[in-house]
N, C-alpha and C positions, 0 to 999 in steps of 0.2 A: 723822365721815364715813368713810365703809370704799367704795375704787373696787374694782373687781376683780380689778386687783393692787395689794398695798396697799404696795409700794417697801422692804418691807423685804426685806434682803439675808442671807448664810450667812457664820456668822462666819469666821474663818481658819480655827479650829481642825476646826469640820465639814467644810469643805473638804477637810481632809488627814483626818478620819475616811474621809470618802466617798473617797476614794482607796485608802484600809487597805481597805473593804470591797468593793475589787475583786479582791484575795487569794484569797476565802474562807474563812479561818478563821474567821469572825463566822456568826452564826446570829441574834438580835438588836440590830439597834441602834435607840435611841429618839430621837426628833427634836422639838423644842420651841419656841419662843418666847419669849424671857427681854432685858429692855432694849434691844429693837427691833431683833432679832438672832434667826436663825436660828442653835439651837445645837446640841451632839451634849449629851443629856442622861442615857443609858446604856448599855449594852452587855452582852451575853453570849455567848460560843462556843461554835461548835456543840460537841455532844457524840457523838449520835447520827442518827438521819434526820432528815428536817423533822417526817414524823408525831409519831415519840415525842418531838423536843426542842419544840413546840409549845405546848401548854398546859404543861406543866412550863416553859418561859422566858417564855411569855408574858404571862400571868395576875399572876406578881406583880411585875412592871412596870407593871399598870396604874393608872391613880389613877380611882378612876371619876368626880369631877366634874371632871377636867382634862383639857383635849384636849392631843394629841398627834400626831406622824407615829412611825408603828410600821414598820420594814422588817425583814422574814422572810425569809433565803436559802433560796430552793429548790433542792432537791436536783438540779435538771436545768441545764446545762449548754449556751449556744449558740454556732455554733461560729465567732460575728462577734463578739462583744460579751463572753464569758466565761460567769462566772456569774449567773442570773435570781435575779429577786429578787419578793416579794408587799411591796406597799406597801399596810398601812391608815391610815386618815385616821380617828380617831379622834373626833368632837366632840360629846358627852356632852350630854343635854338637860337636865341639869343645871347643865352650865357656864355663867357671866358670858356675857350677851348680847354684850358688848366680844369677848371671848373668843373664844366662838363665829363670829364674823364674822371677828378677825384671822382666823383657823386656816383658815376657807373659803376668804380673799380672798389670801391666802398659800401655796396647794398648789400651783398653777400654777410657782412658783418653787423651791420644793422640790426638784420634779420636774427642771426644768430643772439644776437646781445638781447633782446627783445624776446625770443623763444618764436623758432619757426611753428610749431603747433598753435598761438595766438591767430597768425595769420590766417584768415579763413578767403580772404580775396585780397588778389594784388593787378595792380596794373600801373603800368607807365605811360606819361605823357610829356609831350614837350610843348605844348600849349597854354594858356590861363582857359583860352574860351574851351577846351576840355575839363579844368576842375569844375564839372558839374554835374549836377545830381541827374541830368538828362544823357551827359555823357556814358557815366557809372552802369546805366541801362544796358545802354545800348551796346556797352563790353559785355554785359550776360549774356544778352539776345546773341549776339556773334559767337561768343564763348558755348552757351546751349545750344546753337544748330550743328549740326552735322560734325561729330569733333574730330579732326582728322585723326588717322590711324598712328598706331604710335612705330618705332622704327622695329620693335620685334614681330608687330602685326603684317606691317608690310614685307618684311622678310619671309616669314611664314605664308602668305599669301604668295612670294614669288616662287619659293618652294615646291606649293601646289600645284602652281601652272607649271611649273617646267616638269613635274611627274605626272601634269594632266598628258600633256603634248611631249614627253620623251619616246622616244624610240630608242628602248635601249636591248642591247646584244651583248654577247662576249666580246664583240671588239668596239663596243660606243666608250669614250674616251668622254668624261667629264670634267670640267673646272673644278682645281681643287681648293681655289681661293678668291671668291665673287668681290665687286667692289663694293665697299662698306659705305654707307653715307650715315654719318653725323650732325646731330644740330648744332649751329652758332650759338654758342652764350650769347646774354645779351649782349654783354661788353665787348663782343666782336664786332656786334652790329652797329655798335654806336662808333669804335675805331674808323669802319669804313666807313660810316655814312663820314666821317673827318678825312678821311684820307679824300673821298670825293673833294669834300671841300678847299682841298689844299691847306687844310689846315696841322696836318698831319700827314710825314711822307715816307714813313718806317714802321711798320706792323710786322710782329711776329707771334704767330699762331703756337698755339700746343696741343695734345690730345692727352682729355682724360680717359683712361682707357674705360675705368669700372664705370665711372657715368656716361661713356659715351657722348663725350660734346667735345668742339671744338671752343678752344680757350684761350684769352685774348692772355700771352706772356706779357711782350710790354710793348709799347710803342712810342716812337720819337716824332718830335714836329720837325724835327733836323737833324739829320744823321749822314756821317761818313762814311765811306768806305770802310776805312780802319776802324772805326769805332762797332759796325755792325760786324766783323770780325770778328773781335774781342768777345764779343756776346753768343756768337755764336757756341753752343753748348757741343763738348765734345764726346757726348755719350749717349745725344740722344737727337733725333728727331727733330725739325722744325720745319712749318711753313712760312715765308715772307714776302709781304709786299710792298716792293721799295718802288718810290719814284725815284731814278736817276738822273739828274739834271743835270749836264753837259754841253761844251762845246764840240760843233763839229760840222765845217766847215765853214766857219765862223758865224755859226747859227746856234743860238740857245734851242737844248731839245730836252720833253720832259718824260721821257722814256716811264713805261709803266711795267715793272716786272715779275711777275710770279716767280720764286725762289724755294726749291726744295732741298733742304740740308740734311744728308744722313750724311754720318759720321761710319761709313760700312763696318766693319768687322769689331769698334769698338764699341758698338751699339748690341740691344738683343736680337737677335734672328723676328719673334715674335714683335716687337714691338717694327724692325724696319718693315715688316710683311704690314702692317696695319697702317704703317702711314704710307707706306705706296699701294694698297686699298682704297684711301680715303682721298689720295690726289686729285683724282679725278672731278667726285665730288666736290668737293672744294671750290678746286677752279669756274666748274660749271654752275653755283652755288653763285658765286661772286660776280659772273660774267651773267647770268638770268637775271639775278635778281637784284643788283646792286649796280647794273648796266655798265661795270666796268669792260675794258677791252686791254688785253695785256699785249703787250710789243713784242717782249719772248717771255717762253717759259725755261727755267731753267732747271738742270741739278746740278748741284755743288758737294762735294767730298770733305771739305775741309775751310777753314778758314782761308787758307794758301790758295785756293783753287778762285777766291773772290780777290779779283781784283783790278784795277782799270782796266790792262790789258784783255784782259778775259773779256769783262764788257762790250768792250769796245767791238773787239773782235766779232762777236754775234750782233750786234747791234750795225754796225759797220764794218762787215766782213772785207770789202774791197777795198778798203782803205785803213786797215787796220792798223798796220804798221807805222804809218806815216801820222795818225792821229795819238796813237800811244805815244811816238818820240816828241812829238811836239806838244803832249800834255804836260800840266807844271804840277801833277801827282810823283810822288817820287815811286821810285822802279821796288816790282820787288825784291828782301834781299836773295833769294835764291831762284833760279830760272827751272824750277821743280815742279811746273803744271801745265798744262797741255797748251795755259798763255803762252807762254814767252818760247814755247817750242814750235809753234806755230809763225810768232814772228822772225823768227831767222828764219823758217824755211821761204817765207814769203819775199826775205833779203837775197837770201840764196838763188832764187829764181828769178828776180828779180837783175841781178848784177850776167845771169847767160842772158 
């Protein structure tokens, strides 16, 4: 299970690296992951500008199926903080699925240990033929044109048109709660780009509310029924994306399903009005841009309310009953959710 920060800490000795590279003597130093520890794993000093010491220091530093945190002093200078620094986050689609998610669910920390005011440019790559000084370009050049709007701009813009083009009267009736759209952390992005892969079949979402993003909680390469249960929180919120894998009619199927979990009346009012704002979103977030296509979408009440039965049932409505009694999950212990009342009545109708 990998949460979005995944608790591991910088060891001593990185500590007092990242101290030396408030100097500036150093031009690279290389940042890793090694027995549950943030370590300093190399170094080189500068020699000449950032241009020419670039690809000549950075290149054979790298391992191309191993991720890394890569820090590059820049030549400029600010006049709060010292000297800036280019931070790449390195995670290679070649590296261990493990791997790949420490090193995601891990950057947030990095950063912090390091001092986010050092950072003056950051970017990620998952390539070797990107660490390079032609690459680094051409992330400004994209990053300088046209910056998109940020989500209080586009708000306020949607604001505007709808008081350009309202028609309003004593009796025009307004929306009192528009759909909110949030950005993906990165660590969402890299979750699903795995979940595409098959490499990961359990994703569960959260929402920060004060930053406005959407937050990778944690995700499984293999997860049960029961087990996704258990986790699920009873006070608050959650979006999921499970693959269900099952038999049914003696065919393996890998069902793909959107899962929305509020916990009604033990949750806040505010907070469940924010995540059934941002559903929408989401979904269509995930289905554009990540070309996924979901089987069903669901909402869920409670743990009790997940369970084969229930599955099945939407998944294979006609055949519900007869797939439930013949699966080798065990039953749940109380017939208390809209599952198991659905299959008698299907028994019942069944036997006139």
């Amino acid at each position: 299970m990998m949460s979005h920060q995944s608790g591991i800490a910088a060891s001593k000795s990185l500590r007092e690296k990242f101290a030396e590279m408030k100097d500036g003597h150093l031009r690279v130093v290389v940042v890793g992951i090694a027995n549950e520890q943030i370590v300093w794993k190399d170094e080189h000093n500068a020699e000449k500008t950032f241009d020419q010491d670039f690809d000549k220091m950075l290149l054979p530093l790298v391992q191309k199926n191993h991720a890394a945190y890569y820090f590059i002093r820049l030549d400029t200078i600010s006049e709060t903080n010292g000297h800036n620094w280019l931070l790449i986050t390195y995670i290679p689609d070649e590296a261990q699925t493990r791997e790949r998610m420490l090193y995601a669910s891990t950057l947030s920390t990095v950063k912090k240990e390091f001092g986010l005011t050092y950072v003056a440019q950051e970017i990620r790559v998952s390539s070797k033929d990107e660490m390079t000084l032609h690459s680094f370009y051409q992330h400004l050049n994209a990053k300088a044109a046209a910056p998109p709007r940020t989500m209080r701009e586009e708000e306020m813009l949607e604001i505007h048109q709808r008081e350009a083009h309202a028609d309003i009267s004593v009796n025009t009736r307004q929306p009192t709660l528009q759909g909110l759209k949030f950005p993906f952390d990165e660590n969402v992005i890299e979750a699903i780009h795995l979940f595409k892969k098959h490499q990961v079949d359990y994703i569960q979402l959260d929402i920060d509310h004060e930053k406005e993003l959407i937050l990778l909680s944690h995700s499984e390469a293999h997860a049960t029924l029961e087990h996704i249960g258990k986790h699920l929180p009873s006070h608050e919120g959650r979006y999921h994306l499970y693959r269900f894998k099952h038999l049914f009619n003696h065919k393996a199927h890998d069902s793909i399903l959107f899962l929305y979990s509020v916990p009604g009346h033990s949750s806040r009012v505010k907070e469940r009005m924010i995540y059934a704002s941002c559903k929408e979103s989401v979904i269509d977030n995930i289905e554009s841009k990540f070309g996924l296509t979901f089987d069903k979408k669901l909402e869920i009440g409670d743990a009790s309310d997940f369970t084969m039965e229930y599955l099945m049932q939407e998944l294979h409505p006609e055949v519900a009953a007869n797939a439930a009694a013949s699966s080798s999950f065990a039953k749940p212990k109380a017939p208390s959710t809209r599952g198991p009342r659905r299959l008698v009545k299907a028994t019942d109708s069944s036997d006139d």
